[in-house]
N, C-alpha and C positions, 0 to 999 in steps of 0.2 A: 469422547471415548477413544477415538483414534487421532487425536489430534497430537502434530507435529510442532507445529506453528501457528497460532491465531494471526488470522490476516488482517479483519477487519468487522467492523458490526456500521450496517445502513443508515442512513439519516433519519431513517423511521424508528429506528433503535427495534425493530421487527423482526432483522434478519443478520444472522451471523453467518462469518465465513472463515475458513482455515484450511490449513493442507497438513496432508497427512507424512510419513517416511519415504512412500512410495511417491511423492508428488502428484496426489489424486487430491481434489479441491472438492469440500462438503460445507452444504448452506443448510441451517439451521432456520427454521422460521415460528414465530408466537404472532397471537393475534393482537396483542396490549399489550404495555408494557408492566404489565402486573401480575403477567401468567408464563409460566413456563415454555423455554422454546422446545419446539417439537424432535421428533427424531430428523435426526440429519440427510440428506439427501447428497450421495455422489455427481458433479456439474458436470466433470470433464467428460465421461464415457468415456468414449478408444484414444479421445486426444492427449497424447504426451506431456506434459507438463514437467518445468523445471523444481526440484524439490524448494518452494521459496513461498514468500507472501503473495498472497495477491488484497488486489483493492475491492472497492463493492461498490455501488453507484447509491446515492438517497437514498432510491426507491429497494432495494437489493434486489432486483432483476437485471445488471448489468455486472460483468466479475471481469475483472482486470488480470490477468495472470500472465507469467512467462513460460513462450516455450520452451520445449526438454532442450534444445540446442543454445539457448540463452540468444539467439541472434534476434529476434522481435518477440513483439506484447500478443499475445492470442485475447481475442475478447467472448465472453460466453454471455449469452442473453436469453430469457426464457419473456413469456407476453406476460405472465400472471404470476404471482406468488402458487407455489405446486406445482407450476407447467413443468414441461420439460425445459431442460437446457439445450441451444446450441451452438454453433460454432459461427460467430458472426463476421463482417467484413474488416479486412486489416485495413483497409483506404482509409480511415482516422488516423491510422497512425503511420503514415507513409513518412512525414516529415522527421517521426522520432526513429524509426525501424531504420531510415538512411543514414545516421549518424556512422553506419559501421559498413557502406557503401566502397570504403576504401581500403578496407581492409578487415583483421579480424577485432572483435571484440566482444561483449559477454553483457546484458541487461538481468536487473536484480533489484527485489523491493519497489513494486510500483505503490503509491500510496494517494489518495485522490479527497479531495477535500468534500465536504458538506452540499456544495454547490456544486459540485462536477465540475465545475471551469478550469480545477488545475491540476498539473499529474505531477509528484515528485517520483524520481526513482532514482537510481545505481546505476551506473554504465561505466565500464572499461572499456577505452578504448585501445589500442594498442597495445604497447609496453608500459603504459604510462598508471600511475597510482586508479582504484575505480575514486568517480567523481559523483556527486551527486547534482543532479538536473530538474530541472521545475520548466513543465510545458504548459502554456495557457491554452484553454480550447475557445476555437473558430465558430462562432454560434450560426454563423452565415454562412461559413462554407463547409462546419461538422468533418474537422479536421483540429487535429493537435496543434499546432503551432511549432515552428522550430525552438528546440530544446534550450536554454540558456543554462550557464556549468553555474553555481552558485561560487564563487570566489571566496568565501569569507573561509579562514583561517582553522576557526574552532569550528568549522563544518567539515574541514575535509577529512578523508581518510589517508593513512599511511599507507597502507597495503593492503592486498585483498584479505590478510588476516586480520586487519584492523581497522573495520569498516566504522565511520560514522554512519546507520542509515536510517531513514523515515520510517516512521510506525505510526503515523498520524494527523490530522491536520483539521484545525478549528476552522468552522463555516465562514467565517471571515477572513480566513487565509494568511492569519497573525500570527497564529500558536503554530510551531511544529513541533512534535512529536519526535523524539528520535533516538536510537541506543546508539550509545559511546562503545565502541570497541578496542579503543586506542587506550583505552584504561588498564593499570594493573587488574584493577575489578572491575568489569564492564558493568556500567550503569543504564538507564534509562534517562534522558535528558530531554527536557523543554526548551526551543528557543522564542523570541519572540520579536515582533518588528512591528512600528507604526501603523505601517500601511502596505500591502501584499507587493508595491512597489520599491521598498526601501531596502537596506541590510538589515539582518537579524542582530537587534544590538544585544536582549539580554537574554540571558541562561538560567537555567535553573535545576538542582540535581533533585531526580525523583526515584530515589531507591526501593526499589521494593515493587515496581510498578512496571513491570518489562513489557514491552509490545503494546506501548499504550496509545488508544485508540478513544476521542474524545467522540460526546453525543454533539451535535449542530451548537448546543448553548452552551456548550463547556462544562457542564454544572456533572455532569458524569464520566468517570475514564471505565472507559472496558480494557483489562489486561489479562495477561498468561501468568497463572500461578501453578504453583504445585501441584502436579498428578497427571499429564497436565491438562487445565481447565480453563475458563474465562472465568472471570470476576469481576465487579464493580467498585467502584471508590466515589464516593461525593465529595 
């Protein structure tokens, strides 16, 4: 109803989440995946938020988002599906918030896989083009891990008007998700790689299908269509 941006839908395929014009962040919740999701629920309260995506955790009681300043990830956590939301601790992400330690820089698009273990997002650093980054999480020490910049070619972006960025990622951390902005027509595009340690070798264009966001088995994409709204695709 107010949606800006579709961020992301949970592992449970339960709970949707998006931001609005205002950069205010709304979670959506259904009991089954065969019923309607409910009226939406505002996360953020008083806290500022960057107008952008945010991520959602499995379970969708965890929301990844950036703050209004773009300088680190604010995290929101409620105990229960209905609870309230709040403002959790940033010491998870100490490793990725220091990337901009040395100077200025701007975080954008955090996108988190099926299994919670990995964060893609956006980050400019400097003067220099935004990049996109992939952080594995620390299950022993429940810390992000430091950021590694994805190298590969037809991942990167031109400028901050010509973003390649993340919009999704398969449970197995092969598929990503991601819109081409580098395009005369900016598309919605899938890479994909062996094994979550290798390069993404292949590509694939999927028009029609913007902000697309996979269930755990791949077998369903959640996207932003016309009005705007979420949809599904098999």
């Amino acid at each position: 109803s107010n949606m800006s941006q579709f961020g992301a839908v949970s592992g449970t395929e339960l709970a949707l989440a998006w931001t609005t014009s205002a950069g205010d962040v709304y979670v959506a919740d259904r009991g089954n995946t065969a019923t309607n999701f409910s009226t939406a629920n505002k996360a953020n309260g008083t806290t500022a938020l960057a107008t952008d995506r945010v991520a959602l955790s499995p379970t969708g009681n965890t929301i990844i988002a950036v703050a209004a300043d773009r300088k680190s990830f604010v995290e929101l956590d409620r105990s229960t599906v209905g609870g309230a939301w709040t403002v959790g601790s940033t010491d998870p992400y100490a490793n990725i918030n220091s990337l901009f330690s040395e100077g200025s820089g701007a975080f954008a698009e955090p996108v988190i896989g099926a299994d919670k273990n990995v964060l893609f997002f956006i980050a400019t650093v400097g003067t220099n083009p935004p990049f996109l980054y992939e952080s594995r999480y620390n299950t022993t020490l429940n810390v992000w891990a430091e950021p590694n910049g994805i190298l590969q070619t037809n991942l990167r972006s031109t400028d901050a008007a010509h973003l390649r960025r993340p919009t999704g990622l398969s449970a197995d951390r092969r598929t990503l998700f991601f819109h081409d902005g580098t395009l005369a027509v900016p598309i919605e595009r899938a890479a994909w790689r062996d094994t979550p340690d290798v390069a993404f070798t292949q590509f694939v264009d999927l028009t029609g299908f913007d902000e697309a966001a996979p269930n755990p088995k791949c077998e369903t994409l959640y996207y932003q269509g016309a009005g705007p709204a979420v949809f599904t695709a098999d």
